[in-house]
N, CA, C and O atoms as a Maestro MAE file, in Angstrom:
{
 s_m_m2io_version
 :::
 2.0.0
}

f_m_ct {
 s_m_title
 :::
 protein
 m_atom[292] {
  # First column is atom index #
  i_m_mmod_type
  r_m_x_coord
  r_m_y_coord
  r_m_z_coord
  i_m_residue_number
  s_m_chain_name
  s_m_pdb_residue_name
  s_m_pdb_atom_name
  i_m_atomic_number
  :::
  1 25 -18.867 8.590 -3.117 1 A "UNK " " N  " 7
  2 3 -17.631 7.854 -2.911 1 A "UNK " " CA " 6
  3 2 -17.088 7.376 -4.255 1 A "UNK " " C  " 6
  4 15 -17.754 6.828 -5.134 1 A "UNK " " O  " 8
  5 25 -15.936 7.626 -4.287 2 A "UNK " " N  " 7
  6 3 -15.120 6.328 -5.670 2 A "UNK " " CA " 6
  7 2 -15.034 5.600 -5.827 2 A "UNK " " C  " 6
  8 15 -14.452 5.053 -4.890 2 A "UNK " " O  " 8
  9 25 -15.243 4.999 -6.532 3 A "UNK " " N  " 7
  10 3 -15.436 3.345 -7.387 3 A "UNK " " CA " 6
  11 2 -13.920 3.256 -7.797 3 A "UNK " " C  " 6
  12 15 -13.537 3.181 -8.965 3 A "UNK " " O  " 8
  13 25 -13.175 3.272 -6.782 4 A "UNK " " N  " 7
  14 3 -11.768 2.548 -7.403 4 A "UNK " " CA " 6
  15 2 -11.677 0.467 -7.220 4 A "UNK " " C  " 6
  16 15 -12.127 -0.351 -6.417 4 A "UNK " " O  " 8
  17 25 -11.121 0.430 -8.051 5 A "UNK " " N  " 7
  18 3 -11.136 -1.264 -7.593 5 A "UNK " " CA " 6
  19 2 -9.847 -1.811 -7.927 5 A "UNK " " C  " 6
  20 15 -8.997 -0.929 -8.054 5 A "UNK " " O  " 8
  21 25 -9.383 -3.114 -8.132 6 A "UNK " " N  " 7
  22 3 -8.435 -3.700 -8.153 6 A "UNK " " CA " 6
  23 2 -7.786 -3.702 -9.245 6 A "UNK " " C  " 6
  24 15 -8.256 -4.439 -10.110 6 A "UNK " " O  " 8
  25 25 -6.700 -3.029 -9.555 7 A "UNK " " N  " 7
  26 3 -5.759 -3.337 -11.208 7 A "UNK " " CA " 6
  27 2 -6.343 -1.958 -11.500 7 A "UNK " " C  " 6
  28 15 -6.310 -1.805 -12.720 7 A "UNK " " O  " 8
  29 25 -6.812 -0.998 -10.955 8 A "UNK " " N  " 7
  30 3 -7.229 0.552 -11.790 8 A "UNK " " CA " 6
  31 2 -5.451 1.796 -11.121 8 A "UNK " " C  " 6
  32 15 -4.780 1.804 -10.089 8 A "UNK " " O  " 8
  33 25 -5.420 2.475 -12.223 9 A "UNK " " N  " 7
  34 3 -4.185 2.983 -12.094 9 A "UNK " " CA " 6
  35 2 -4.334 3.822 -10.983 9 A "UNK " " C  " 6
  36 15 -5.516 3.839 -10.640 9 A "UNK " " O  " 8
  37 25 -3.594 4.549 -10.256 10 A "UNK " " N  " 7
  38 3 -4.389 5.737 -9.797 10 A "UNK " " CA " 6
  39 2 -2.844 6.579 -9.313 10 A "UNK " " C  " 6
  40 15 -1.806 5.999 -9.633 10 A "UNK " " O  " 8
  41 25 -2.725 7.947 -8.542 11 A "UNK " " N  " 7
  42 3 -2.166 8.811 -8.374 11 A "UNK " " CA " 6
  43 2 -2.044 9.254 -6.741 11 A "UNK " " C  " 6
  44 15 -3.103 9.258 -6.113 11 A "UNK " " O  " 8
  45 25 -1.214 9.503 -6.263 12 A "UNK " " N  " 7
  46 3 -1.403 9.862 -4.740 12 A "UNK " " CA " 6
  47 2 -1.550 11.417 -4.684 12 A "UNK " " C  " 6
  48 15 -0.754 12.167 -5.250 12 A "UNK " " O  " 8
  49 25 -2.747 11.895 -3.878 13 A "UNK " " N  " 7
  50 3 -2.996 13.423 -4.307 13 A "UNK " " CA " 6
  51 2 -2.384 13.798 -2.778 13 A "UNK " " C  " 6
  52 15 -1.850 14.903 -2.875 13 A "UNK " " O  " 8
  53 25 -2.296 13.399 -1.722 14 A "UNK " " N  " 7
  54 3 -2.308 14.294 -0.637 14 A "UNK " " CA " 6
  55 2 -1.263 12.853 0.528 14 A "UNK " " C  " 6
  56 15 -1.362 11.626 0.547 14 A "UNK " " O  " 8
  57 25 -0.530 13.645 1.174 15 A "UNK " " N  " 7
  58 3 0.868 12.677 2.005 15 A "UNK " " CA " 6
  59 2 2.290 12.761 1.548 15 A "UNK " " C  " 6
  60 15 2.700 13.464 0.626 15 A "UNK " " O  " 8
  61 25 3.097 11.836 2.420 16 A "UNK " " N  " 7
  62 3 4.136 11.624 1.866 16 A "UNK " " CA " 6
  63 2 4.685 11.450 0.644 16 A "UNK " " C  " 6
  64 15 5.802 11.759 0.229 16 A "UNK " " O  " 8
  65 25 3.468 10.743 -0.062 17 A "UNK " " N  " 7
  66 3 4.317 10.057 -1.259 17 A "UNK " " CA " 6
  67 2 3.610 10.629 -2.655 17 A "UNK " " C  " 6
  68 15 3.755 10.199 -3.800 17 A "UNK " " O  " 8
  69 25 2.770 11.780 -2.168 18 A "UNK " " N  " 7
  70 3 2.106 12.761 -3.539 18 A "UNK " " CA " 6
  71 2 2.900 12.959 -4.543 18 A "UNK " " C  " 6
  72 15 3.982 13.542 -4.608 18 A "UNK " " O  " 8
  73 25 2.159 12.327 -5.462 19 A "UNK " " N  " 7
  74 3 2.654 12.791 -7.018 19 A "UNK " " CA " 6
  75 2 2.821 11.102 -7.492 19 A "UNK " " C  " 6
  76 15 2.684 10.730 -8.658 19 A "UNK " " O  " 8
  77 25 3.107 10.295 -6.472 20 A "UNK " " N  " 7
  78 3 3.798 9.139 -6.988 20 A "UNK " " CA " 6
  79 2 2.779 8.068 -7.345 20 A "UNK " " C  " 6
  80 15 1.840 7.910 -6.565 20 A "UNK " " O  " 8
  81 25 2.870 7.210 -8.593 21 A "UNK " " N  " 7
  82 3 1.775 6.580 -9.184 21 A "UNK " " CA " 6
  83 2 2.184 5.020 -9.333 21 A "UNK " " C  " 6
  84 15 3.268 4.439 -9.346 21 A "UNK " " O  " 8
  85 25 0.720 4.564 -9.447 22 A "UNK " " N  " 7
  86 3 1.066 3.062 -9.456 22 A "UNK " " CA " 6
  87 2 0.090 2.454 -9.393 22 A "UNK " " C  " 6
  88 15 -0.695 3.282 -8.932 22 A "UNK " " O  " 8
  89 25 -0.854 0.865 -9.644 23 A "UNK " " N  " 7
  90 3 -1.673 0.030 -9.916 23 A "UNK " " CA " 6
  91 2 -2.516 -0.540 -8.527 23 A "UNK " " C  " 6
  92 15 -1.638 -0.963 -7.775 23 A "UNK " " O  " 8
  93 25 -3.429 -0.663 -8.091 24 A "UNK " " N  " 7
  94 3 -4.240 -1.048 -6.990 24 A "UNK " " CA " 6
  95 2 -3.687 -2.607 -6.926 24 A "UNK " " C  " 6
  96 15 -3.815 -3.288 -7.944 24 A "UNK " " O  " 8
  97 25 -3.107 -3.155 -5.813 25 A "UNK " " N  " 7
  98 3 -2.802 -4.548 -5.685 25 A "UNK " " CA " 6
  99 2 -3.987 -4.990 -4.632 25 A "UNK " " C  " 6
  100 15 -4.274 -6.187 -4.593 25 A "UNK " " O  " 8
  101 25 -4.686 -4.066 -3.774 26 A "UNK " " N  " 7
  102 3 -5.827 -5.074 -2.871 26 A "UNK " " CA " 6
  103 2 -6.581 -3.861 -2.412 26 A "UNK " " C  " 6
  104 15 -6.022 -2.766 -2.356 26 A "UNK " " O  " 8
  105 25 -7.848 -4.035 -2.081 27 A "UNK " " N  " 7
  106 3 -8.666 -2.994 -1.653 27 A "UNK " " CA " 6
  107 2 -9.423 -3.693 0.040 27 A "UNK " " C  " 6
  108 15 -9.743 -4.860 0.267 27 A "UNK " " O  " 8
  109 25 -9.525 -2.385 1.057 28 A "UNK " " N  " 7
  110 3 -9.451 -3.303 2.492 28 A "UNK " " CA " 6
  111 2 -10.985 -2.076 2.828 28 A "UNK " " C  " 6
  112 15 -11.102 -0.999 3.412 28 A "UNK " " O  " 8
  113 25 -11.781 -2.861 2.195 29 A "UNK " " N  " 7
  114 3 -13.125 -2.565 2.153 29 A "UNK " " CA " 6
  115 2 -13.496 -2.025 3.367 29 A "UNK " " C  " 6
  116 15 -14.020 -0.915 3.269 29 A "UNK " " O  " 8
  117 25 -13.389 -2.454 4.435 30 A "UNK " " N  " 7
  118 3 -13.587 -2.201 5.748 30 A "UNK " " CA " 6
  119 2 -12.851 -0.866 6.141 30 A "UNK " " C  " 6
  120 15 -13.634 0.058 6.365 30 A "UNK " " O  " 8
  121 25 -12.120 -0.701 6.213 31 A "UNK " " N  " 7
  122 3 -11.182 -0.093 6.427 31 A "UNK " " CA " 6
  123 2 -11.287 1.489 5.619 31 A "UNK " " C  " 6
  124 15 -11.188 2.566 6.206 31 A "UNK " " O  " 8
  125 25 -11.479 1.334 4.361 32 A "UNK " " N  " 7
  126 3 -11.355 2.135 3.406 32 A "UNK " " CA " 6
  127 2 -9.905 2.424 2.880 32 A "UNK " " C  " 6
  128 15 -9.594 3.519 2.410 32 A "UNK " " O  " 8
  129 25 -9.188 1.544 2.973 33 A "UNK " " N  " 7
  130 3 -7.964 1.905 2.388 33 A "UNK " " CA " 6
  131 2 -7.465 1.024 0.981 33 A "UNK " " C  " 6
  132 15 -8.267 0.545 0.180 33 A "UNK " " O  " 8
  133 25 -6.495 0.956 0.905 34 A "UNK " " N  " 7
  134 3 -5.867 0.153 -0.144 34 A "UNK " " CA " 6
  135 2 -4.470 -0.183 -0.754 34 A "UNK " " C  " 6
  136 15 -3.826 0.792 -1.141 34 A "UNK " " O  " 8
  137 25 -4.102 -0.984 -0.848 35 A "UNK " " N  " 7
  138 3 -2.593 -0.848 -1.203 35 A "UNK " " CA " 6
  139 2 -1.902 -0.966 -2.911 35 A "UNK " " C  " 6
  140 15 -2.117 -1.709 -3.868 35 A "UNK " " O  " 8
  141 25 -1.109 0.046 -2.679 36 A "UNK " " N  " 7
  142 3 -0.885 0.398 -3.832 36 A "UNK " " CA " 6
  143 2 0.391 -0.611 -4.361 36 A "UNK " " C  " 6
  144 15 0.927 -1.133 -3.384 36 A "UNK " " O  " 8
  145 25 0.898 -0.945 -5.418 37 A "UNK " " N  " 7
  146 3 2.044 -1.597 -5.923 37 A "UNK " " CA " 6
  147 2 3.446 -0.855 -5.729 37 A "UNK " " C  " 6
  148 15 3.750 -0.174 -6.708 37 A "UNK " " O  " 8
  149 25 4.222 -0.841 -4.840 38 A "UNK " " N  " 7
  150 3 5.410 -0.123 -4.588 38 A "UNK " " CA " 6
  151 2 5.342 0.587 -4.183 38 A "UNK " " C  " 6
  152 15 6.422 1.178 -4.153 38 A "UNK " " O  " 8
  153 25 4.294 1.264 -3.532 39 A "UNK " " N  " 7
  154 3 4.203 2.672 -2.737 39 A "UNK " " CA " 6
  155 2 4.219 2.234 -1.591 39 A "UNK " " C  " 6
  156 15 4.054 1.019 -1.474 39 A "UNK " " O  " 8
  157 25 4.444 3.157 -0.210 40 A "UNK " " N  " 7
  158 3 4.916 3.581 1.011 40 A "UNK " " CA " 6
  159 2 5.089 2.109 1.729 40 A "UNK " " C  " 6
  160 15 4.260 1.474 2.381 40 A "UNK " " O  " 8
  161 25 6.022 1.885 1.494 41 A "UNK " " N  " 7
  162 3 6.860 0.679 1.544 41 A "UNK " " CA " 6
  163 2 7.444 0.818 2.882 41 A "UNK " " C  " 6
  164 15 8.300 1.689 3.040 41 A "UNK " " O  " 8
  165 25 7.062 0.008 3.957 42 A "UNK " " N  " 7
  166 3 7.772 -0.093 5.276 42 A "UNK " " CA " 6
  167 2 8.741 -0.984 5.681 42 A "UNK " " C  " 6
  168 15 8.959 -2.013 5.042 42 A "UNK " " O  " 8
  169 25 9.403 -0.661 6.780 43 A "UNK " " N  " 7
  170 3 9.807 -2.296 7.046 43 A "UNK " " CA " 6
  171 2 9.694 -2.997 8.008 43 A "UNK " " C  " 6
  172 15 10.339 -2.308 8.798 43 A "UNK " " O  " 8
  173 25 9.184 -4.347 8.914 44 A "UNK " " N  " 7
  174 3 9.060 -4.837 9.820 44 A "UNK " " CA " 6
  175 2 10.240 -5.750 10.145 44 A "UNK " " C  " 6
  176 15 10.885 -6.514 9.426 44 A "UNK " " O  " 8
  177 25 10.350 -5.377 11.725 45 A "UNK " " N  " 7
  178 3 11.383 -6.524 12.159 45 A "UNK " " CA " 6
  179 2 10.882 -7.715 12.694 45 A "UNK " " C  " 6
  180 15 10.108 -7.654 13.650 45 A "UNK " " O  " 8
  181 25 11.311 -9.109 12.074 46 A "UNK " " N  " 7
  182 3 10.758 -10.398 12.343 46 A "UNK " " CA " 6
  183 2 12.024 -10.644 13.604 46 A "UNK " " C  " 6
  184 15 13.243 -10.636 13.430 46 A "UNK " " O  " 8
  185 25 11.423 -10.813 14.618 47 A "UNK " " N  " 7
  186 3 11.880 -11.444 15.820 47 A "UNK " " CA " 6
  187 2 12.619 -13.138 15.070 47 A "UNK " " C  " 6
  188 15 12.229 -13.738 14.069 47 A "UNK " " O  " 8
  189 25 13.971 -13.563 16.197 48 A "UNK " " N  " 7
  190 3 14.170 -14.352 15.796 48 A "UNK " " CA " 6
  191 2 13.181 -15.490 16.514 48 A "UNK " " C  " 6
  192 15 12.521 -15.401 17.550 48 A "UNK " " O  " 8
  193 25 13.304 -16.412 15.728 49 A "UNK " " N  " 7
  194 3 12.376 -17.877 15.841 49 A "UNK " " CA " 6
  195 2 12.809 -19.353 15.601 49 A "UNK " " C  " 6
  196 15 13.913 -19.896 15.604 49 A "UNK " " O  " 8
  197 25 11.671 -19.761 15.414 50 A "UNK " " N  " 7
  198 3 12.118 -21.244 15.007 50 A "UNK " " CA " 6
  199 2 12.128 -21.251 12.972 50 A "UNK " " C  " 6
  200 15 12.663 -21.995 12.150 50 A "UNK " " O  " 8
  201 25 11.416 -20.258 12.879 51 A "UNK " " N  " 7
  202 3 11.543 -20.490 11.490 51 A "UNK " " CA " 6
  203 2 13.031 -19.909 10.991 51 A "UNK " " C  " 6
  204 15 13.914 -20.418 10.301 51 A "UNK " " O  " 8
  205 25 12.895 -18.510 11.705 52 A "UNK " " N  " 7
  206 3 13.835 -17.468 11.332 52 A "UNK " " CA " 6
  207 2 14.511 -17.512 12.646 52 A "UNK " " C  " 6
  208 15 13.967 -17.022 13.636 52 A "UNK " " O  " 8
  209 25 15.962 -18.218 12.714 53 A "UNK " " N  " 7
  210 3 16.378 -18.272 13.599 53 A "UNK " " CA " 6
  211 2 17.782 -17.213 13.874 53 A "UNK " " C  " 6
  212 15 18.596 -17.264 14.795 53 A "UNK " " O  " 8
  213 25 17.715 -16.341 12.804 54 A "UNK " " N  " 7
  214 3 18.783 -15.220 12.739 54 A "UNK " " CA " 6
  215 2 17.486 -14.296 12.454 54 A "UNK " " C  " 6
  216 15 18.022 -13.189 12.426 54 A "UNK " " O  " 8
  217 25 16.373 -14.114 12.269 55 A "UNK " " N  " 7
  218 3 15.918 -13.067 12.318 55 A "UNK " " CA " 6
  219 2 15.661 -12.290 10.793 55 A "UNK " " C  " 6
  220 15 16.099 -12.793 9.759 55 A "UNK " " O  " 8
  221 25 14.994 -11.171 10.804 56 A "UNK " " N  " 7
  222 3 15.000 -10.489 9.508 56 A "UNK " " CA " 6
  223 2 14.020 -9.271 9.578 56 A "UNK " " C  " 6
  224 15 13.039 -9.177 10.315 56 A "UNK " " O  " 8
  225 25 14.546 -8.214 8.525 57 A "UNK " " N  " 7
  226 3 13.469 -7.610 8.132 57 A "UNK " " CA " 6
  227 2 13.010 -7.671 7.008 57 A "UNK " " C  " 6
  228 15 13.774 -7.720 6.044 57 A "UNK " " O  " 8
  229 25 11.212 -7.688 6.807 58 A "UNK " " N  " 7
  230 3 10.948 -7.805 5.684 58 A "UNK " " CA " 6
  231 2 9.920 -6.258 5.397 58 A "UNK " " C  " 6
  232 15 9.148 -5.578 6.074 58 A "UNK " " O  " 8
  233 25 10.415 -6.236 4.110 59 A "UNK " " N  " 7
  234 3 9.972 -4.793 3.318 59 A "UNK " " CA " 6
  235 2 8.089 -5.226 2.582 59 A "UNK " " C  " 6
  236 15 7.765 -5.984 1.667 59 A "UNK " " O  " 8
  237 25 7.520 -4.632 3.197 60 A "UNK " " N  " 7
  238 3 5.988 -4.423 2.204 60 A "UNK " " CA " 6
  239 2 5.226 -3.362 2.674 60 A "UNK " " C  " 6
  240 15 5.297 -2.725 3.725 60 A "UNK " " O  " 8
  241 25 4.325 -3.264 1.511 61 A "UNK " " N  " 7
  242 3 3.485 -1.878 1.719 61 A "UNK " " CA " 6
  243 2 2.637 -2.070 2.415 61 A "UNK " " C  " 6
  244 15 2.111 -3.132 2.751 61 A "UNK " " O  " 8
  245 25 2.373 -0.748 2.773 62 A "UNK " " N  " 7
  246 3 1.407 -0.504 3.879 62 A "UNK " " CA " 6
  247 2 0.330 -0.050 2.788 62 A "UNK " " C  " 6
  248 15 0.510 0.033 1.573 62 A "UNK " " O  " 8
  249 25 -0.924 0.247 3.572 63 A "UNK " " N  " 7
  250 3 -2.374 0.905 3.063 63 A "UNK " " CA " 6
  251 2 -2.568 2.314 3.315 63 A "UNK " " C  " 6
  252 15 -2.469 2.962 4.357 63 A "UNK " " O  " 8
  253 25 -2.882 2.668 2.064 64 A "UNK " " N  " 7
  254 3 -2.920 4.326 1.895 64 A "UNK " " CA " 6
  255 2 -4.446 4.590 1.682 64 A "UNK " " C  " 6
  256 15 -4.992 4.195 0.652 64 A "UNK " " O  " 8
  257 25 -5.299 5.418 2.889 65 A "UNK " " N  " 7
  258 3 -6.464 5.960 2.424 65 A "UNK " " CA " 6
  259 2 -7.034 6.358 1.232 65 A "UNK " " C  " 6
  260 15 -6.507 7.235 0.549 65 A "UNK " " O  " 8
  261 25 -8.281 5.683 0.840 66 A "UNK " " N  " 7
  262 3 -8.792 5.819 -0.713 66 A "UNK " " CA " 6
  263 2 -9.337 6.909 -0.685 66 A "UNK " " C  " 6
  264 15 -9.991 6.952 -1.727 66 A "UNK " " O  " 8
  265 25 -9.590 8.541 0.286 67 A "UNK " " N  " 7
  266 3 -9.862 9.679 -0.075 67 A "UNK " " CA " 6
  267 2 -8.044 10.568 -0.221 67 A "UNK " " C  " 6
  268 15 -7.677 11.694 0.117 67 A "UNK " " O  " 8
  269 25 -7.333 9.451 -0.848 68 A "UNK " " N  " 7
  270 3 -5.970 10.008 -1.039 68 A "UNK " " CA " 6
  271 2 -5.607 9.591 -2.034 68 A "UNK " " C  " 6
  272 15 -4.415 9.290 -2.096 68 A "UNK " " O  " 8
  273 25 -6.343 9.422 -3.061 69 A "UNK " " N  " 7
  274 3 -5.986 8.505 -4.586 69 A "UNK " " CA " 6
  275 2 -6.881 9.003 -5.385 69 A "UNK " " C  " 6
  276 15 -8.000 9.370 -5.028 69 A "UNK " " O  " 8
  277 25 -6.300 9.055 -6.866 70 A "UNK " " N  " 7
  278 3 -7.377 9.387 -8.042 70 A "UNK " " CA " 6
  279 2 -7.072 8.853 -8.873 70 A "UNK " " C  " 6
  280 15 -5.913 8.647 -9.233 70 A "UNK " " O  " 8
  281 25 -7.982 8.530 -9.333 71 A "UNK " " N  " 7
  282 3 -7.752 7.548 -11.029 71 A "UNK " " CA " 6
  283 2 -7.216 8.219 -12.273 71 A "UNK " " C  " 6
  284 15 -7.608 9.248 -12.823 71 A "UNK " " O  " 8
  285 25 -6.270 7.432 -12.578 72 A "UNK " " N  " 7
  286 3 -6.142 8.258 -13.761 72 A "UNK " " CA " 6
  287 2 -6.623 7.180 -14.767 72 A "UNK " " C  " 6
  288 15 -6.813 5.990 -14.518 72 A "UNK " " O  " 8
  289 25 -6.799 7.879 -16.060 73 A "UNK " " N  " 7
  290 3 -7.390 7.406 -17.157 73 A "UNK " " CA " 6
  291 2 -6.324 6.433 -18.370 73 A "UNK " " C  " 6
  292 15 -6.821 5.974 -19.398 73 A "UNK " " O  " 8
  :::
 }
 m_bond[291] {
  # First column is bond index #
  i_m_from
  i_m_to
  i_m_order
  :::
  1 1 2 1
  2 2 3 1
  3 3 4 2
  4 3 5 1
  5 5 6 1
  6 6 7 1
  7 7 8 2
  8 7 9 1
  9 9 10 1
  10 10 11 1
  11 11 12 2
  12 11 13 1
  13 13 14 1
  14 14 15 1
  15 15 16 2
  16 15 17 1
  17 17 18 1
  18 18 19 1
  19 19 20 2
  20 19 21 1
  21 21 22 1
  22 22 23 1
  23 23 24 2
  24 23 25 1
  25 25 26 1
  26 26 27 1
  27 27 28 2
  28 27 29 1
  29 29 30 1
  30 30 31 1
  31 31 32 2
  32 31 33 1
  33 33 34 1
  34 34 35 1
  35 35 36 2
  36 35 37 1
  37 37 38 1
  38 38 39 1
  39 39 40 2
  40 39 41 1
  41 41 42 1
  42 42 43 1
  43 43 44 2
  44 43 45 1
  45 45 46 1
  46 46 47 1
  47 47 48 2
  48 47 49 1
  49 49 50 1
  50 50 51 1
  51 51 52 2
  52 51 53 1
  53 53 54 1
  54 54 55 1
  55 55 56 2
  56 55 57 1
  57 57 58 1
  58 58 59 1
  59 59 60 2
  60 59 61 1
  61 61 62 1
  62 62 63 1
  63 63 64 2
  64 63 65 1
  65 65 66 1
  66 66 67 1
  67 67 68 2
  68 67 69 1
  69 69 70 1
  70 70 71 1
  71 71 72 2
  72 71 73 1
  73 73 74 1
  74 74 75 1
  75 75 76 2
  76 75 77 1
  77 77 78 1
  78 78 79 1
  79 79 80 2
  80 79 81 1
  81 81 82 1
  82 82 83 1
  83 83 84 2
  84 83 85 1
  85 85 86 1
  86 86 87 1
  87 87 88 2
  88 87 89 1
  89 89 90 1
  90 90 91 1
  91 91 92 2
  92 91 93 1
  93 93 94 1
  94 94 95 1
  95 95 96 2
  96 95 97 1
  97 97 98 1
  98 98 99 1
  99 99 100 2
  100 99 101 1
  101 101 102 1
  102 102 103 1
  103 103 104 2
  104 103 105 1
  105 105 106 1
  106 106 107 1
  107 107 108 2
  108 107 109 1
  109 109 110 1
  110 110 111 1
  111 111 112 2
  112 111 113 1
  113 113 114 1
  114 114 115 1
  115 115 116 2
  116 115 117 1
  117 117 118 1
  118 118 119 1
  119 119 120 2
  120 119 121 1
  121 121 122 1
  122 122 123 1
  123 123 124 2
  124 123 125 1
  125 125 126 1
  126 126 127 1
  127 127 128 2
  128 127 129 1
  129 129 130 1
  130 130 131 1
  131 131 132 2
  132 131 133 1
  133 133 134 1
  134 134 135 1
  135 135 136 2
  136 135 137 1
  137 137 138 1
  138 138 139 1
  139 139 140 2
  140 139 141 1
  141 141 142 1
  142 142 143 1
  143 143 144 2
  144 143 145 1
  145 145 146 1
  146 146 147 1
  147 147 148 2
  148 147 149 1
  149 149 150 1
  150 150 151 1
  151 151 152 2
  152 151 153 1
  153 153 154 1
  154 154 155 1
  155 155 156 2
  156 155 157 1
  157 157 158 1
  158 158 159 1
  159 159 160 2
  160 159 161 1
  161 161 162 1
  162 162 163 1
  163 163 164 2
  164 163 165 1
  165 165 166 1
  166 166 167 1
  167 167 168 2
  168 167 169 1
  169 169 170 1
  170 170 171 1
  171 171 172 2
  172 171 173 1
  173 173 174 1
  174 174 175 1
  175 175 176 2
  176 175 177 1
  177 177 178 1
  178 178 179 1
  179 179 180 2
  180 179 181 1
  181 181 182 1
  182 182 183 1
  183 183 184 2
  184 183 185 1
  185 185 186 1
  186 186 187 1
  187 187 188 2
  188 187 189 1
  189 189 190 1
  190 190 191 1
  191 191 192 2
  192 191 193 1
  193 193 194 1
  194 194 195 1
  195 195 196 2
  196 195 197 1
  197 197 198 1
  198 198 199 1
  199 199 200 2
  200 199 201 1
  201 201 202 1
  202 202 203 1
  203 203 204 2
  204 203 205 1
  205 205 206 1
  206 206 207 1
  207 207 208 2
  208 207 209 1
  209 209 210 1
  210 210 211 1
  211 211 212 2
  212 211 213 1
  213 213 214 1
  214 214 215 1
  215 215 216 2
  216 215 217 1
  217 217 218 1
  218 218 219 1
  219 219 220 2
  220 219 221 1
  221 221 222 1
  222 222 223 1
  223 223 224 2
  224 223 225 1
  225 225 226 1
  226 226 227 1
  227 227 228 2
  228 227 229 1
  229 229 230 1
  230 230 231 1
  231 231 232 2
  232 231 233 1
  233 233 234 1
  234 234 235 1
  235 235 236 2
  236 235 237 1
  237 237 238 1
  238 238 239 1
  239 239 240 2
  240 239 241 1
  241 241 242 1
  242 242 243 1
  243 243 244 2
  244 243 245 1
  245 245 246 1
  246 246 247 1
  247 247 248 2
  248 247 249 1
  249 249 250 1
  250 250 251 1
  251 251 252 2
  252 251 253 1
  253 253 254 1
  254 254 255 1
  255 255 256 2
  256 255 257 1
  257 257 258 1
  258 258 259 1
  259 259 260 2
  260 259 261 1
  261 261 262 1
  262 262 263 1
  263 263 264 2
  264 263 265 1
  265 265 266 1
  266 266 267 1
  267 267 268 2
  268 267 269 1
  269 269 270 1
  270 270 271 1
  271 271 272 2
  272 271 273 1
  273 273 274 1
  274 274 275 1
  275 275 276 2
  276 275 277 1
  277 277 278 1
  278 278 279 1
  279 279 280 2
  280 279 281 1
  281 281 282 1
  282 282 283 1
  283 283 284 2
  284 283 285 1
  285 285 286 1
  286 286 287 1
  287 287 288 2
  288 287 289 1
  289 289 290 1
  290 290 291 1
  291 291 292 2
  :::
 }
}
């Protein structure tokens, strides 16, 4: 297995967003995944509420499988 960890650069080899590069922001040990800094960026719709009483969507990344990343040097 790879020893990628937190703040190591790395590369997307295989998916949507192959080729595209960027810095480890959290690693989800369990899981085996990890999220990358600006990569595959979704968006969720926040129901309206008491906080958000008009509602919203907010944009953040999702977790991309760590047998889908390589380090670069």
């Amino acid at each position: 297995m790879k020893k990628l960890k937190k703040g190591d650069k790395v590369i997307i080899i295989y998916g949507n967003h192959k080729g595209k590069s960027g810095v480890i922001k959290k690693i989800l040990s369990k899981k085996n995944k990890s999220i990358i800094d600006g990569i595959n960026i979704i968006k969720k719709h926040i129901k309206p509420g008491i906080k958000n009483p008009k509602g919203k969507i907010l944009e953040k990344e999702a977790p991309i499988h760590m047998s889908n990343l390589k380090k670069i040097k």
